[in-house]
KEZAVEX-916581 format. One line per 8 residues: number of its first residue (from 1); for each residue x, y, z of C-alpha. Coordinates in steps of 0.25 Angstrom, whole numbers, plus 5000, padded with zeros to 4 digits. Last residue first. Layout:
KEZAVEX-916581
NUM = X Y Z  ...
end
This chain:
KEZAVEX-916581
356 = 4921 5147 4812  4932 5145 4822  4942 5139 4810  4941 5151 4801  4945 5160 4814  4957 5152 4814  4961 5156 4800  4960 5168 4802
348 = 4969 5171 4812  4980 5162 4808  4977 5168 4793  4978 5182 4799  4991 5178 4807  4999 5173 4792  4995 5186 4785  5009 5193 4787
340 = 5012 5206 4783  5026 5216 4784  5034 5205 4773  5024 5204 4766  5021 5217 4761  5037 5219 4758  5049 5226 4762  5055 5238 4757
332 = 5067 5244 4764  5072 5259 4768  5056 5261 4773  5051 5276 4775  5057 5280 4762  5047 5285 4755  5048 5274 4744  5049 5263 4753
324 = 5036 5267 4763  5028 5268 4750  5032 5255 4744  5031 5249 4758  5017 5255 4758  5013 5251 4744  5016 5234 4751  5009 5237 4762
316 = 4996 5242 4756  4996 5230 4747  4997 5220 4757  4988 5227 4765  4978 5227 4751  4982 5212 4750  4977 5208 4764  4981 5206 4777
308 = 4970 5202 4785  4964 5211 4796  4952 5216 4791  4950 5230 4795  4951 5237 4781  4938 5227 4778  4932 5238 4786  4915 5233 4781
300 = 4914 5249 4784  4925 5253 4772  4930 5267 4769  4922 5274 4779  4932 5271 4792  4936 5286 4793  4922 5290 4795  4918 5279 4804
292 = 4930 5283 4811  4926 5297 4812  4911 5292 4816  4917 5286 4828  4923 5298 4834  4937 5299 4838  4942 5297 4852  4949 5285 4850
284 = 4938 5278 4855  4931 5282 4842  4936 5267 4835  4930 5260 4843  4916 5269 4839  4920 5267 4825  4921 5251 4828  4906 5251 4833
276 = 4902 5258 4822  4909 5249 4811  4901 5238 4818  4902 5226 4809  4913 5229 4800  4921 5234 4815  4918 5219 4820  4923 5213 4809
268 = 4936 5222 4808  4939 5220 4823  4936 5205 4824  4945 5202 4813  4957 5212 4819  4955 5203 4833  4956 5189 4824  4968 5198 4819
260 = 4973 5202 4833  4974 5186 4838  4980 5181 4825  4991 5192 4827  4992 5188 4843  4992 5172 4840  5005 5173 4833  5014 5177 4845
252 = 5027 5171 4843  5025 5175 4826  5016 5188 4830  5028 5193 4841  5039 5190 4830  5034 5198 4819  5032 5210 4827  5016 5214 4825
244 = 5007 5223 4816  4995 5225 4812  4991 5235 4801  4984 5248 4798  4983 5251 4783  4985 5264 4775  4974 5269 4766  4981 5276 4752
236 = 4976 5266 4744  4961 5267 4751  4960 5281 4746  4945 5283 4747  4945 5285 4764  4958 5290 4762  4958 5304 4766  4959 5318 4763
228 = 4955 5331 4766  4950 5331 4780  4948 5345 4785  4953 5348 4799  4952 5350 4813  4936 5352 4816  4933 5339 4825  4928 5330 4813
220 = 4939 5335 4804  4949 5330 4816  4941 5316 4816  4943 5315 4801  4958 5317 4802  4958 5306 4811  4947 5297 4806  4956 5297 4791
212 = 4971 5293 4800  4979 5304 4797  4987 5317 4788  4984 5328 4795  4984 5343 4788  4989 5358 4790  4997 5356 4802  4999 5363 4815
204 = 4986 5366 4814  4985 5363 4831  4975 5352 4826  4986 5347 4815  4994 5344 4826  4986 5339 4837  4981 5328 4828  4994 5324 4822
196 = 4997 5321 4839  4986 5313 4841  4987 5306 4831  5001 5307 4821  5011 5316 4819  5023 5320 4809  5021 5332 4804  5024 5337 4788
188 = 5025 5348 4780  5023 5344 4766  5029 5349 4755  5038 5335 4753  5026 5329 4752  5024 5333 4739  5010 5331 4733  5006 5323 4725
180 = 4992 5320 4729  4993 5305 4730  5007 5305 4735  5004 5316 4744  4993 5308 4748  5002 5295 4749  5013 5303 4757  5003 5306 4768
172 = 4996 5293 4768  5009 5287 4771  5014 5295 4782  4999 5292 4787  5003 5276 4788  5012 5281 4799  5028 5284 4797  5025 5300 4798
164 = 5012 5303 4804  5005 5313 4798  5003 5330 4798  5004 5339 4787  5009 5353 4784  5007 5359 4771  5014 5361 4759  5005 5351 4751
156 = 4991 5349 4758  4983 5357 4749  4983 5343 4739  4977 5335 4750  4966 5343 4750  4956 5355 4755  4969 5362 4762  4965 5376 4764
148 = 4970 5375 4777  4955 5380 4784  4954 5368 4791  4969 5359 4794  4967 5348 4783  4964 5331 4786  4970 5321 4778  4964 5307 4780
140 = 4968 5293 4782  4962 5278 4780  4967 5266 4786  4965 5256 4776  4968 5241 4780  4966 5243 4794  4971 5233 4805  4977 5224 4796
132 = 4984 5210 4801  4997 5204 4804  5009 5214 4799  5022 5209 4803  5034 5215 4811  5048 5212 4810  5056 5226 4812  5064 5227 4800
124 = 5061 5242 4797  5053 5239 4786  5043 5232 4795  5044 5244 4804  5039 5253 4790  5028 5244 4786  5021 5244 4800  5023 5260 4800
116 = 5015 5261 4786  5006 5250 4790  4997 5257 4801  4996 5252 4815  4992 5239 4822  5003 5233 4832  5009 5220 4837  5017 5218 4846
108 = 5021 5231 4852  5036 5235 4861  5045 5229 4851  5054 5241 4850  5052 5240 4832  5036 5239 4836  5036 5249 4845  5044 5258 4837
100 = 5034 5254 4824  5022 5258 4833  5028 5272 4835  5030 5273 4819  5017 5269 4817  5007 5276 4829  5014 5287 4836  5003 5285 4846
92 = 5008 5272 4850  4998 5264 4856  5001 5251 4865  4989 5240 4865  4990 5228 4876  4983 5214 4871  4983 5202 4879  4986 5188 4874
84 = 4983 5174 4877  4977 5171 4862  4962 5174 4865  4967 5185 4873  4974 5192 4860  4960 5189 4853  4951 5195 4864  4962 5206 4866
76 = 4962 5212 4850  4948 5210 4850  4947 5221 4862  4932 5228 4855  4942 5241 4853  4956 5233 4851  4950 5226 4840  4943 5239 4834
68 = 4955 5247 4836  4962 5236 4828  4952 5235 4815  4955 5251 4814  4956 5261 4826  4960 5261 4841  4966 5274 4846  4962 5275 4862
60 = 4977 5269 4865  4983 5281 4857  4988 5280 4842  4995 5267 4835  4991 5253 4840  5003 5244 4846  4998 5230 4852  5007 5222 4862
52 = 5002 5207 4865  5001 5204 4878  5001 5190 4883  4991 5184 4892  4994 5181 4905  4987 5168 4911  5000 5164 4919  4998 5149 4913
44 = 4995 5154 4896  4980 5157 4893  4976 5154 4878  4962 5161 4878  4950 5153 4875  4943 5155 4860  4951 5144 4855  4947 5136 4867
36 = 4956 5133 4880  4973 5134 4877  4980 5131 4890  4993 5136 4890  5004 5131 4901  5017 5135 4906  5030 5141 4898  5035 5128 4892
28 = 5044 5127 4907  5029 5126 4912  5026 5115 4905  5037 5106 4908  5035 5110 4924  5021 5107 4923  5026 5092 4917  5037 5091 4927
20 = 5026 5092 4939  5018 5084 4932  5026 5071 4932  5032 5076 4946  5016 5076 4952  5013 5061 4942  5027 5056 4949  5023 5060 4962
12 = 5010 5055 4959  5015 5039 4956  5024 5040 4967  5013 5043 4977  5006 5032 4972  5019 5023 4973  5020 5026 4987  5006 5024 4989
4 = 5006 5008 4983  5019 5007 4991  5012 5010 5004  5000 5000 5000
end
């Protein structure tokens, strides 16, 4: 009977040392993951998510296009969550070329900003790679100073103008003058963008703001200006908002890209659906809905907010390397595909296929 407990006893301390060096095994892998339903989040042992870094251009109250929408109705945290991530959003008011030193100083992840910047880092040789679109036309406008004289884009020559240099306005500049022919080199120019644009054409220390369409037409709407120009009917000179993250974190993190297009989806759809509900997203930055519905006119199904990488990207990208080469803002071309990569929207897609 004695010897019958002793070799019970036996028998458990194995099974206690057999698990033991089991637990231990698994730890030193870097603990347990338990994996519920597909729609369950993935939780690791300390129950901490990890935070994925998102770099938006403006103030922490600017939240615009398909994005704005996602971070409006919190698409972009449901979908991070799903996958064991939080979200924590950093703004830059300097917007592309601030963006671009976070980027090159490895303080953002991913970011979602306009292509003219994005092209430029990537010529730079920082490895970065264009996942998704976030607006395929964003639309500008030109407003005048009242009582200038200037009733169009052909009064402007000699004058003094306001955009931001390195942004996707830089380009919209030099492709009206292109359009219009007209010299740049006779124009007097400050470098400036929000906030700061908008003080200094307020105080008239410039004649006319080159900017976003639902800015300039937010100051006509409040008396500042005449709006003489824009792109609304001009889709080839439209600029495109992209997103954006470091090569090496979306290829080590390849959830996170998958996870902000599902969200991306979920914000063009629901913006088609409810274009008013969007607008008043949209007005928490302080500017009226109505403008934006303004500013959005071009197309209300916003087929501009679907986040694939098509041929017109591909297009708009490949003119704007051109552009960026022969004006000198890029010493070396690179190419389209080199800057984009479909791969995440196919994951993405092709999941979703298999849920319905």
């Amino acid at each position: 009977m004695k010897g019958e407990k002793e070799l019970v006893n036996l028998k458990i301390q194995k099974i206690k040392l057999i698990f033991a060096l089991v637990l231990l095994f698994i730890l030193s892998l870097g603990g347990l993951k338990f994996v519920k339903t597909e729609n369950e989040e993935k939780i690791s042992s300390d129950g901490e998510k990890k935070v994925v870094r998102i770099g938006l251009p403006g103030i922490s109250n600017t939240i615009l296009e398909a994005g704005g929408v996602a971070i409006g109705n919190k698409y972009f945290e449901e979908e991070l969550s799903k996958e064991g991530y939080k979200v924590e959003y950093i703004y830059f008011q300097q917007a592309g070329p601030a963006l671009n030193e976070a980027f090159a100083a490895n303080k953002i992840d991913i970011a979602m900003y306009g292509d003219l910047p994005i092209t430029v880092l990537k010529s730079r040789g920082i490895n970065i790679k264009v996942f998704a679109v976030d607006n395929l036309r964003l639309q500008f406008g030109v407003i005048a100073q009242n009582n200038s004289g200037i009733k169009d884009i052909k009064n402007l020559e000699g004058k003094k103008v306001i955009y931001g240099k390195g942004t996707v306005q830089n380009r919209f500049f030099v492709n009206v003058l292109e359009a219009y022919h007209l010299d740049k080199n006779k124009f007097k120019t400050i470098n400036a963008v929000g906030s700061e644009a908008l003080s200094v054409f307020s105080s008239k220390q410039a004649d006319a703001l080159f900017g976003f369409y639902y800015n300039v037409l937010f100051m006509e709407s409040k008396g500042l200006g005449k709006v003489i120009y824009s792109t609304i009917e001009k889709p080839e000179i439209s600029s495109q908002s992209l997103v954006v993250g470091r090569n090496e974190y979306l290829e080590k993190n390849e959830r996170v890209p998958v996870a902000i297009i599902k969200a991306l989806k979920r914000a063009k759809e629901f913006t088609a659906k409810n274009p008013e509900k969007a607008f008043e997203i949209y007005a928490r930055s302080g500017i009226p809905a109505d403008i934006f519905k303004k500013a959005y006119s071009e197309d209300f199904t916003f087929e501009n907010f679907n986040p694939e990488i098509k041929k017109e990207t591909e297009n708009k990208i490949t003119s704007l390397i051109d552009f960026l080469y022969s004006n000198n803002f890029i010493k070396s071309k690179i190419k389209a595909d080199e800057l984009l990569t479909k791969k995440y929207y196919k994951i993405a897609m092709s999941e979703e296929n298999k849920t319905k």
